[in-house]
C-alpha positions in Angstrom: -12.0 17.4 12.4 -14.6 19.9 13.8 -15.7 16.9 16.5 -13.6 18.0 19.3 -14.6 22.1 19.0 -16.2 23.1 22.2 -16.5 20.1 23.9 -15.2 20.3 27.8 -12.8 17.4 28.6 -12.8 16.7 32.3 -9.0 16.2 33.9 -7.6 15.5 37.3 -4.7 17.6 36.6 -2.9 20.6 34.1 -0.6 17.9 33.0 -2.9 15.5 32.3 -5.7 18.3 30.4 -2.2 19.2 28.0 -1.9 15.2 27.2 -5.6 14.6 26.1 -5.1 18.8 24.1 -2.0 17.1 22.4 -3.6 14.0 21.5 -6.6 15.7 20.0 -4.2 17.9 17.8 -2.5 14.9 17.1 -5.6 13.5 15.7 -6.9 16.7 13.8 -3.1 16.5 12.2 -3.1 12.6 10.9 -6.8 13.4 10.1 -5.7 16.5 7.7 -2.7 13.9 6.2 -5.1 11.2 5.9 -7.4 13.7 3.9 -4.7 15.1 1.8 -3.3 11.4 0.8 -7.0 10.0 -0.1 -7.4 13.2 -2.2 -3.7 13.4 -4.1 -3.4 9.7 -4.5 -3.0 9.0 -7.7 0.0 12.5 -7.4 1.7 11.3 -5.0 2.0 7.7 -6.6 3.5 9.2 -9.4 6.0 11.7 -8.0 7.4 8.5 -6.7 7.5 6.6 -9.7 9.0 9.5 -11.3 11.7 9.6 -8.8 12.8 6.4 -8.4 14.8 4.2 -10.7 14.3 0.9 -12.0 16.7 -2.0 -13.3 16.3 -4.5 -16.6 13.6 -6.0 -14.8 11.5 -3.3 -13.7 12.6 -3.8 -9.8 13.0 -0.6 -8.1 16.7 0.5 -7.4 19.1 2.3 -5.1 22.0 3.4 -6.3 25.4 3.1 -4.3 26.1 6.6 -4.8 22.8 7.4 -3.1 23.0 9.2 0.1 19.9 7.4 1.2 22.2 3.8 0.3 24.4 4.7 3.4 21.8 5.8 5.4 21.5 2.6 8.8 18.5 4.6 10.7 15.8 1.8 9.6 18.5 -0.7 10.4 19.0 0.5 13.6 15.2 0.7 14.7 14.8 -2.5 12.6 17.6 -4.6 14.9 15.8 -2.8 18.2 12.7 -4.3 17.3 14.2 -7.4 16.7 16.1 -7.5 19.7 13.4 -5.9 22.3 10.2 -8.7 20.8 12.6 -11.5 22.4 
């Protein structure tokens, strides 16, 4: 995390020195997740065993009452994809 203190990145521009500040952030931020996740694992795992629900034959479930069941975001995005790799 502490690799990018104090170094001097040369830009061309403002714009352009606010990108590579963004993208730095960006990587001290997925850097701090990434950290957290490794070290809360095994937590995390079973918050979300906890909360979801299985049928008969131990498959994970949604139920149609669900507000996530109704939910088409990932559909959406998912039939972009599709539609924007041909």
């Amino acid at each position: 995390m502490g690799d990018n203190k104090g170094k001097k990145i040369n830009c061309d521009n403002s714009a352009q020195e606010g990108k590579v500040e963004d993208m730095l952030a960006n990587t001290v931020d997925k850097n701090m997740l990434s950290d957290f996740i490794n070290k809360n694992k095994a937590k995390i795992y079973e918050a979300a065993r906890n909360d979801t629900k299985y049928n008969t034959e131990g498959k994970a479930t949604i139920s149609r009452n669900d507000e996530w069941f109704k939910e088409d975001e990932w559909d959406n995005l998912y039939k972009k994809g599709i539609t924007e790799k041909k």
